[in-house]
Residue, then its C-alpha position, 0 to 999 in steps of 0.5 A: x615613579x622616579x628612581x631615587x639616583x645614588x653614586x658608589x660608595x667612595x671605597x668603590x670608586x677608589x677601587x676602581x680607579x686604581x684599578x684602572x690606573x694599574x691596568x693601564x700602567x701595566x700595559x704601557x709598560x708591557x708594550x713599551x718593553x716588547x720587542x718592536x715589530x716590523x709591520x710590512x704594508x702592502x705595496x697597492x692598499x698600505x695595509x699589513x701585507x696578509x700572511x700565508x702558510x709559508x708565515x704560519x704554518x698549519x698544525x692539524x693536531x693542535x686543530x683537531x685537539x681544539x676542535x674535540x676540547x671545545x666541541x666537547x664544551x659545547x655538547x655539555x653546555x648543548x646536554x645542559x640547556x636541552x634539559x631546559x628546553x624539556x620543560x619548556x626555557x628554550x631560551x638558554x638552548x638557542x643561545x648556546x647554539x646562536x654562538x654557531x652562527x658568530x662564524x659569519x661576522x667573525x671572518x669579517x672581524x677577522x680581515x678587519x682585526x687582521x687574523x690568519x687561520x692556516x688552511x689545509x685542503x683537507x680542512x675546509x669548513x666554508x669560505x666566504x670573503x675569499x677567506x677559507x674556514x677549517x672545523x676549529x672556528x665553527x667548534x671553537x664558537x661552539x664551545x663558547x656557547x656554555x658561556x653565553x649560557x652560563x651568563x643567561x642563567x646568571x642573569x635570572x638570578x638577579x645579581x647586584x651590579x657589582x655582582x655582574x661587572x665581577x661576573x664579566x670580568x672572570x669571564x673576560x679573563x677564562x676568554x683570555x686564557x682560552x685564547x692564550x693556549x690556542x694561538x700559543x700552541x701554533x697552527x691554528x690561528x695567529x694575529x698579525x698587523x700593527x695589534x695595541x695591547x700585545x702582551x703575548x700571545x693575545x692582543x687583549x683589545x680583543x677581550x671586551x669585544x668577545x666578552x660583551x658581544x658572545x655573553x653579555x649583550x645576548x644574555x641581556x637581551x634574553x632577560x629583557x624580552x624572555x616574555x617574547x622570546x618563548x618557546x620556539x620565538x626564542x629561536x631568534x636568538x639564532x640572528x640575535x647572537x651573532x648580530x650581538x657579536x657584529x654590533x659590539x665590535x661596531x661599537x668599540x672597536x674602531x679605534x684598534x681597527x684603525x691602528x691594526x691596518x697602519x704602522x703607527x707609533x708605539x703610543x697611539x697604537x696603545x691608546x686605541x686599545x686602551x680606547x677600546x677598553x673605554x669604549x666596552x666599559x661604556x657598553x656595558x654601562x649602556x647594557x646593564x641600565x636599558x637592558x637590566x634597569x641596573x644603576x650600573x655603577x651603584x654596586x648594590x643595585x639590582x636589575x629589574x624583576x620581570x618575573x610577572x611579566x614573563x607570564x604576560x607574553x607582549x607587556x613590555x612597558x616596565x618602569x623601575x620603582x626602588x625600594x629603598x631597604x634592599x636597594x632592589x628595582x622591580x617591574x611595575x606596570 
């Protein structure tokens, strides 16, 4: 059966395009207003020369204040999934933990997006990359993982989409606040090179890569294949996670790649970020229509219902029938 196609209501388009041309007019004036900054390129690569300690130095109290505030959001999002995991959903338990493993693809997101975590011999979690690693990385994705979690347990409900592009944008913004107090309290990690979208403390082009890639995509993923994904198969969500994480950035964040590692001109640095916005935007539009059967920008549309499914383990032929007086897709086999 084909799906009935509708377009968003005129209010909401209006809506969001003054949204959007808000969003962007605040940040070129923000950009246009801040200081400029002097971006020193290496001599060899022609790349933002890498800070050191003597640039940023490392502070080991706001680390190990940030190490036992995220460590302890973790452990309750931990303390949560596992009374989940006791009657038998491990799923939501090995997204949260699956947010552990991001300290892989985030070192290399890391060196390409140009951050600086100050080392301290005695705060030495691993190294790879040439990059050294203290506890708050592997302690800051852990407390990330109540997010993710939160955003599995969302999903189940079954939301309207205008539901869940509200849902992603809180979550963009707790993201940044978090992100706002870290780097703002000094001597835990710090951005540097030629960053778009510098408002503060935060260059925000990072917001849409953090918040698709550590909650949404893995918290899609979980809701489309929960009938595979049971017991302990829902342990691959350990690889799913932070492979969410590394192929988000792969698809939108190039375009603030490529302006971070140069010294370009104030409005095509600005316009990449922008362009990763775009490009995130996009991705979730993606996420939500393959992943969830949502009409991504009918705000009244529902995703699918894979209720039945779940109890059939491997049936993942879905199609998507609207029924037309609730505006709510189901499976139908």
């Amino acid at each position: 059966m084909t799906t009935p196609t509708r377009t968003p209501r005129p209010r909401a388009r209006t809506l969001i395009a003054l949204g959007a041309v808000a969003f962007i007019a605040l940040d070129l004036l923000i950009t246009d207003l801040s200081a400029p900054r002097a971006v020193p390129l290496g001599g060899n690569t022609h790349v933002p020369m890498v800070p050191t300690n003597a640039d940023f130095p490392y502070n080991r109290t706001h680390n190990v204040v940030a190490i036992v505030l995220l460590g302890s959001l973790g452990l309750i999002a931990l303390a949560v999934t596992l009374r989940l995991a006791r009657r038998g959903d491990f799923l939501p338990m090995f997204v949260a933990l699956g947010t552990v493993a991001i300290v892989i693809p985030e070192v290399f997101v890391d060196i390409v997006g140009m951050v600086y975590y100050p080392t301290d011999a005695a705060d030495q979690a691993f190294t790879i990359f040439g990059r050294q690693m203290g506890w708050f990385i592997l302690a800051g994705w852990f407390g990330a993982g109540a997010f993710a979690a939160l955003m599995v347990l969302v999903l189940r409900a079954r939301p309207t989409a205008g539901q869940v592009w509200a849902i992603l944008g809180v979550t963009a913004l707790s993201y940044t606040i978090f992100e706002e107090f870290l780097v703002g309290s000094g001597g835990i990690y710090h951005y540097y090179g030629n960053q778009p979208m510098w408002w503060h403390n935060l260059p925000l082009w990072w917001t849409p890569c953090n918040t698709i890639g550590c909650a949404f995509l893995p918290a899609a993923f979980a809701y489309r294949y929960r009938a595979l994904l049971r017991g302990w198969r829902a342990a691959a969500m350990l690889v799913v996670v932070p492979a969410s994480v590394a192929g988000s950035y792969a698809f939108i964040a190039m375009p603030s790649w490529v302006v971070v590692n140069g010294n370009y001109p104030w409005l095509p640095t600005e316009l990449a970020g922008l362009g990763t916005w775009l490009l995130g935007l996009g991705l979730i539009a993606i996420i939500m229509n393959l992943f969830l059967g949502y009409q991504p920008f009918d705000p009244r549309s529902r995703p699918w219902d894979l209720t039945d499914t779940a109890q059939k383990p491997g049936n993942l032929r879905q199609r998507q029938e609207m029924v037309p007086d609730d505006h709510t897709p189901v499976a139908v086999g």
